[in-house]
C-alpha positions in Angstrom: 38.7 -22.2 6.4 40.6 -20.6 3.5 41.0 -17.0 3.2 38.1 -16.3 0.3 35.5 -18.3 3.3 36.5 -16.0 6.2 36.1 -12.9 4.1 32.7 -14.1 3.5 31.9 -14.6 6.6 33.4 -11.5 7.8 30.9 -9.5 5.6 27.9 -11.7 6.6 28.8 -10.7 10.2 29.2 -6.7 9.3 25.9 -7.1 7.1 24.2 -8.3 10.5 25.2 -5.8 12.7 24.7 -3.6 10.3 20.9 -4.4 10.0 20.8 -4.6 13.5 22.2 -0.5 13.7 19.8 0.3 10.9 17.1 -1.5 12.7 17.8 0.4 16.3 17.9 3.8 14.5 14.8 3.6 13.1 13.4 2.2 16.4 14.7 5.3 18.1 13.6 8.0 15.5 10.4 6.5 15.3 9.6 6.4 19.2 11.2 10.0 19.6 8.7 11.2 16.8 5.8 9.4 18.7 7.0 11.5 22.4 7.3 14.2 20.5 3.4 13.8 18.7 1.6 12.0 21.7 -1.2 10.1 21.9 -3.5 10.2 19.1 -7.5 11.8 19.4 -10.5 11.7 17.0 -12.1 14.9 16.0 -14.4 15.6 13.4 -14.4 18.1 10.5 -16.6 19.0 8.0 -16.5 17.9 4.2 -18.2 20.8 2.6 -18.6 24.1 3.0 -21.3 25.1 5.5 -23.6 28.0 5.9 -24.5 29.3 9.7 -27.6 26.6 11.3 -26.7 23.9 9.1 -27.8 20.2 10.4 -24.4 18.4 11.0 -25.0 14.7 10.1 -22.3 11.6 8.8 -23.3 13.3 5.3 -21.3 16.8 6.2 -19.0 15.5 8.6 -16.1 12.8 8.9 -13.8 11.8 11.9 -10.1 12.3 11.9 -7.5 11.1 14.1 -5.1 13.9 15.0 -2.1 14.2 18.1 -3.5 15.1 20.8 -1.5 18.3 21.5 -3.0 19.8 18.7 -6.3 19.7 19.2 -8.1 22.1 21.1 -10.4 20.3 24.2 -13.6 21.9 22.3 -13.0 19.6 19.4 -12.2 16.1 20.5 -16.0 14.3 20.0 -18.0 11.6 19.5 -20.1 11.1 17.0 -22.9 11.6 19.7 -21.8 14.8 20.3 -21.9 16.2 16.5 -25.3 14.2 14.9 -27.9 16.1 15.2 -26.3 19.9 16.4 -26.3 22.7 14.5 -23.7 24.8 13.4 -23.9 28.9 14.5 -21.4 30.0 12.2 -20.6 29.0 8.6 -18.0 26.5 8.6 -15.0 25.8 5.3 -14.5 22.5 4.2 -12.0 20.5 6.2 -12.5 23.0 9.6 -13.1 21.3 12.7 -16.2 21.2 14.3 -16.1 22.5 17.8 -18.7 22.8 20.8 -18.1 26.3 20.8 -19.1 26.6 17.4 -22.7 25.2 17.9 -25.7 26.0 18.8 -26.4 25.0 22.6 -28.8 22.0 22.4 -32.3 23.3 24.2 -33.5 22.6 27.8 -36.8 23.5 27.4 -39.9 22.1 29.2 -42.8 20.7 27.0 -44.7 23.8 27.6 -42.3 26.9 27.1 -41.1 28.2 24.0 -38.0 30.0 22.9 -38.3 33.4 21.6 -35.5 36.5 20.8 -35.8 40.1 21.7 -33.4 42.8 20.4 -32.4 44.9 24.1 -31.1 48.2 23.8 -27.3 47.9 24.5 -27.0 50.2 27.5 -30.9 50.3 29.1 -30.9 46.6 28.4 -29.3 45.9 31.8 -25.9 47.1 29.6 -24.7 43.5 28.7 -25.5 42.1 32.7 -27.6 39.3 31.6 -26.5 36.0 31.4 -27.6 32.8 29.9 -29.7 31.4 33.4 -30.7 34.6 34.9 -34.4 35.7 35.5 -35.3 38.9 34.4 -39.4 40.5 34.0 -40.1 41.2 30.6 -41.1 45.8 30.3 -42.8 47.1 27.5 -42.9 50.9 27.0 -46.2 51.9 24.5 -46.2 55.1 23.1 -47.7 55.5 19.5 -49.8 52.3 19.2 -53.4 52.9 18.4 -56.0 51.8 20.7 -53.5 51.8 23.6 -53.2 54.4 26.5 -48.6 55.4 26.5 -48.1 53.6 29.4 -45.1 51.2 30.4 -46.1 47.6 31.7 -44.6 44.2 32.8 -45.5 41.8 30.1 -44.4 38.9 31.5 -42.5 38.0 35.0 -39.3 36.0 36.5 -38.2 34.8 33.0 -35.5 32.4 32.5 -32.8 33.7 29.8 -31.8 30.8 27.6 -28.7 32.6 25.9 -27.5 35.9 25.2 -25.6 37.0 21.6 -23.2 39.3 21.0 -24.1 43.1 20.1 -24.9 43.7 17.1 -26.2 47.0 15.1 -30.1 47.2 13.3 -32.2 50.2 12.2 -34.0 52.2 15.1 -38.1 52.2 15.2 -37.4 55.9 13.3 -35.6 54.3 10.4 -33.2 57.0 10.9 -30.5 55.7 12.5 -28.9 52.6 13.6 -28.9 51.1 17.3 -26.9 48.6 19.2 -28.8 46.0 20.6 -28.0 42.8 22.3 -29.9 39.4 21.3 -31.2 37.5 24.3 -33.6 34.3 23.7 -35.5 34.0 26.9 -38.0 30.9 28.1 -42.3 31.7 27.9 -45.0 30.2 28.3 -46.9 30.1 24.8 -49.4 33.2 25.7 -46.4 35.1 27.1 -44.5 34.1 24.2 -47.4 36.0 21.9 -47.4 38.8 24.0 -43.7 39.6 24.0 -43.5 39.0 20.2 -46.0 41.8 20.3 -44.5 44.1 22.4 -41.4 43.6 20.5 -42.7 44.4 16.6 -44.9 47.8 17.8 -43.8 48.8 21.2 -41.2 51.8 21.3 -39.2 50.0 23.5 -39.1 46.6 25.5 -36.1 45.9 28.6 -35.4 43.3 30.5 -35.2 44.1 34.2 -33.2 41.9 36.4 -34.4 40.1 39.5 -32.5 38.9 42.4 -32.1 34.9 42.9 -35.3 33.4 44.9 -37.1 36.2 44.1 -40.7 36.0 46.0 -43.3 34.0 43.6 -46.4 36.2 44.8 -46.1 39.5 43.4 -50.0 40.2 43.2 -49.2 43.6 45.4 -46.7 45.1 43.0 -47.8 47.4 40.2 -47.8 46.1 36.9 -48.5 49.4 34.5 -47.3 53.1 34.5 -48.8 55.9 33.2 -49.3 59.8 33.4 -52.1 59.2 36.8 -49.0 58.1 38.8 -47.3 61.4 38.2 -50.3 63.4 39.0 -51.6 63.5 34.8 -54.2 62.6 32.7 -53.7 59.8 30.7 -53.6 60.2 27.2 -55.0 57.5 25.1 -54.1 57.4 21.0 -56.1 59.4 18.4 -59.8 57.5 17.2 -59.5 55.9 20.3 -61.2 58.2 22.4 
């Protein structure tokens, strides 16, 4: 072999091992990028921007495949777990959508219905009522015509569905503003007429907290209050008389 052939070959040996360097670099970068991203997770985000109770369908929403470490546990679903919901915030293009973010899907029986009542902040049982409690329903009337000012149970042992955050709307008076607390509780459909009643004219309607098992017969307990108990006359509205 002649001095130009070993050269060659020389070079066709460096050329190798340096492929072979190159090769085992990119190897390593590549698998310390990979420890360093994880294990990959689908999450979905939205492809338009949303308002609050939007429908989330394939037609607003699109998986994405993201490292694990970066997504929060709320937002790694299935396409199961998005069809169908509905958002309870207004949502930008390209966010996430996560559980915490929607609407809780209902558990109501065939025959109840959902309905909200604005509680007074503090005489609301101040912010103790959680989603799954029973509470009875009160009802204080005072200026509604053809009714004696009295306060009454509406309706008893109701389940509380969900309860929202406080939030500020005009008092009875219009004068003022008054911080009430949103809770969506579970009636029957004449109860459910009855507290939507109680709610538009009564002064004031509370939610009085019961404690767990409470007894299902409470036929001896009073259901109304009024002046007699204290020893008054009961006043009925005027033209009622």
């Amino acid at each position: 072999m002649n001095p130009r052939q070993r050269r060659g070959v020389m070079l066709m040996v460096l050329s190798a091992l340096a492929a072979v360097l190159v090769f085992v670099g990119v190897s390593s970068y590549v698998a310390d990028v990979n420890a360093q991203v994880g294990p990959m997770v689908t999450v979905y985000r939205v492809t338009q921007d949303l308002p609050a109770f939007t429908t989330l369908s394939s037609e607003n929403t699109e998986p994405a495949e993201v490292p694990e470490r970066w997504a929060s546990a709320g937002t790694v679903l299935r396409s199961s777990d998005v069809d169908g919901r509905v958002t309870a915030t207004p949502l930008a293009a390209g966010s996430p959508v996560s559980l915490d973010g929607l609407v809780p899907p209902s558990d109501l029986d065939p025959t109840e219905r959902e309905v909200a009542v604005n509680v007074d902040a503090v005489t609301g049982l101040a912010g103790r009522v959680r989603p799954g409690d029973r509470v009875d329903v009160y009802a204080v009337f005072t200026d509604v015509p053809g009714l004696t000012k009295q306060a009454r149970i509406l309706v008893e042992n109701v389940r509380v569905v969900s309860v929202a955050g406080q939030q500020q709307v005009q008092s009875p008076d219009a004068k003022s503003l008054q911080n009430v607390i949103p809770v969506t509780l579970a009636l029957q459909p004449d109860a459910a007429l009855g507290v939507t009643y109680a709610n538009t004219l009564a002064q004031e309607v509370r939610l009085v907290g019961l404690p767990p098992g409470v007894a299902q017969d409470r036929s001896e307990e009073d259901d109304t209050f009024d002046a007699r108990k204290l020893g008054g006359k009961a006043v009925p509205e005027e033209g009622t008389r």
